[in-house]
C-alpha angles and dihedrals in degrees: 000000000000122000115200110235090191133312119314087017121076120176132190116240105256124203134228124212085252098057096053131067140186116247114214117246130227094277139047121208124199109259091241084068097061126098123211098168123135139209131191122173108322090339134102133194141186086216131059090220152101125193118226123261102241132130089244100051113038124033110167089265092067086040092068092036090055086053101044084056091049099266129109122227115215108216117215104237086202096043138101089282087062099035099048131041085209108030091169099092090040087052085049092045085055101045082058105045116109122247105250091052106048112088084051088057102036078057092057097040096055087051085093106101116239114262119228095201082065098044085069097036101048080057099054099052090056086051093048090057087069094246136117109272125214131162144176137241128172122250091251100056092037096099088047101055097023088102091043087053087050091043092054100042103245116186104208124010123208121207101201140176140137092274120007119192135188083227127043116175125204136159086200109055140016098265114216113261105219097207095050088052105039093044094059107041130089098226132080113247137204116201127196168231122027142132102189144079099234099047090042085057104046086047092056077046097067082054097258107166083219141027122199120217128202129085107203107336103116114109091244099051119089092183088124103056093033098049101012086240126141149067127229111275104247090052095042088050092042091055091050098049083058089051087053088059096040085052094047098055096055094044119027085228124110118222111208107220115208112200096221116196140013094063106129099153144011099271093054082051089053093049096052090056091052090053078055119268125151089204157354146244114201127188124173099025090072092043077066095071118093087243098058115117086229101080094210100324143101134212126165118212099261101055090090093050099145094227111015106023102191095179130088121214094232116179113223107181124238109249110155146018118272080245100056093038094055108028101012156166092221125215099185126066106220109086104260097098126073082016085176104040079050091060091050092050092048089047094051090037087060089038105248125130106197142038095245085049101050083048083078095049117131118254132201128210095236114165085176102044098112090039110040111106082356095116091124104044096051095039093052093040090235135123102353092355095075 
């Protein structure tokens, strides 16, 4: 339904992970009956999750260890791992910057050129670990590291910005065409982000095995407040989702769409998989283990930009293991440990054994959900009241 803005603009109502909740169906299962597990092209998982591809979330160590725990870590080919043989003392200088310094010096740090001599070793040692290896490049620096992907043996390769279109237009360079592209490379690709129907389906069109869905809404990006771009994350998933079925009638393929970004606990993880998402990509809840590579802090990849940075280095504390943050046991109360256990449970809670079941889940329009009967918590500042 269309809300006038003002006369002459009208506008839909768009939803946030926090204004909608699941309703329970007619039946309950035992959590050990549910599946979570997650394919994509010729790859299977235990886990319905990536893990995004930033410098403070996926070294090539946690890489292996994702994957170990059934998830699969995407690597930024542009990122620290590329640009420095030894990233550790350039990860410890930017844990200790102060604030008002850090998106200065993010912007020097990330002056090192990329190496190409590191692009294919950074793979290989996730290879080497004996897991699945994907890992992300920009559209504009696809052309020039395609052959190094191929060289190294990547699994699954994410072409990844802000905003990525079908179609870019520019007078000034010789944009990348996707379905060229796509269409002639070996590799499965994953393209991103959106957060309409329209883009979503002309993505699925250039033949990505994924699409990834969310315009702004990681804890680190600032986009929204920057451009004025983005649309909240359960109507941007839902539409995408449309898109999916649109895509699948008149393909016969099925596009998986991967809900990338506002995801702090297992219940927003949960929601995005009722508005329909096969998967998602999750960010700063993983810079939060004590393995992270970024000791504490948080930073998008967008937050170094040279001209219009649209990031925030956030600090975010490391207090758990991966394993503990993704599979359990928890020891806090507030959702954003065992964000996976926490899905099953949600899945089984509502009655629904698989990922492609719980997409069909009902969902309610509830503003108050997290606050309703919840005086204690937020006056005491515990459980949802943090």
């Amino acid at each position: 339904m269309e809300i006038e803005i003002g006369i002459g603009k009208t506008g839909r109502r768009a939803y946030g992970f926090d204004e909608v909740s699941i309703v329970p169906s007619r039946r309950t299962r035992d959590p050990d009956d549910v599946d979570i597990s997650w394919e994509i092209d010729a790859f299977a998982f235990g886990l319905p999750m990536m893990a995004a591809a930033m410098d403070a979330a996926v070294s090539p160590a946690t890489a292996v260890e994702i994957g170990k725990l059934g998830g699969l870590a995407v690597l930024n080919l542009e990122g620290l791992q590329t640009r420095y043989e030894d990233p550790d003392p350039v990860l410890d200088e930017i844990a200790t910057v102060p604030d008002e310094k850090a998106t200065r010096r993010l912007q020097e740090i990330y002056k090192e050129p990329v190496k190409e001599e590191l692009v294919v070793r950074r793979i290989r040692e996730i290879k080497d670990g004996g897991v699945a290896a994907a890992a992300s490049l920009t559209p504009q620096r696809v052309r020039q590291y395609a052959h190094l992907v191929l060289e190294a043996e990547l699994d699954i390769l994410v072409v990844q910005g802000t905003v990525v279109s079908a179609e870019h237009v520019s007078t000034r360079t010789e944009p990348l065409n996707l379905k060229e592209f796509i269409a002639r490379f070996d590799l499965p690709v994953v393209v991103g982000g959106c957060a309409s129907y329209q883009t979503a389906l002309h993505l699925m069109r250039t033949g990505a095995a994924g699409v990834l869905v969310g315009v702004g809404p990681g804890n680190a990006c600032t986009t929204r407040g920057v451009i004025g771009v983005g649309v909240p994350q359960a109507t941007a998933i839902a539409d995408a989702q449309a898109a999916r079925a649109e895509h699948l009638r008149e393909t016969g393929r099925y596009c998986q769409v991967i809900a990338d970004g506002g995801m702090r606990t297992g219940g927003d993880i949960a929601k995005a998989i009722a508005c329909g998402a096969d998967a998602v990509m999750i960010g700063s809840p993983l810079t939060r283990a004590y393995e992270a590579p970024g000791r504490g802090f948080h930073w998008g990849m967008a937050t170094f930009h040279p001209t219009l940075p649209r990031g925030a280095r956030v600090k975010t504390e490391q207090v758990a293991s991966l394993k503990e943050i993704l599979v359990g046991p928890a020891h806090e109360n507030d959702g954003t440990l065992n964000l996976f256990g926490a899905l099953a449970t949600s899945m089984a809670t509502t009655g629904y054994a698989t990922v492609k079941e719980f997409q069909k889940a009902e969902l309610v329009v509830a503003p108050s959900i997290k606050t309703e009967g919840k005086g204690y918590q937020r006056d005491q500042r515990v459980g949802m009241g943090h």
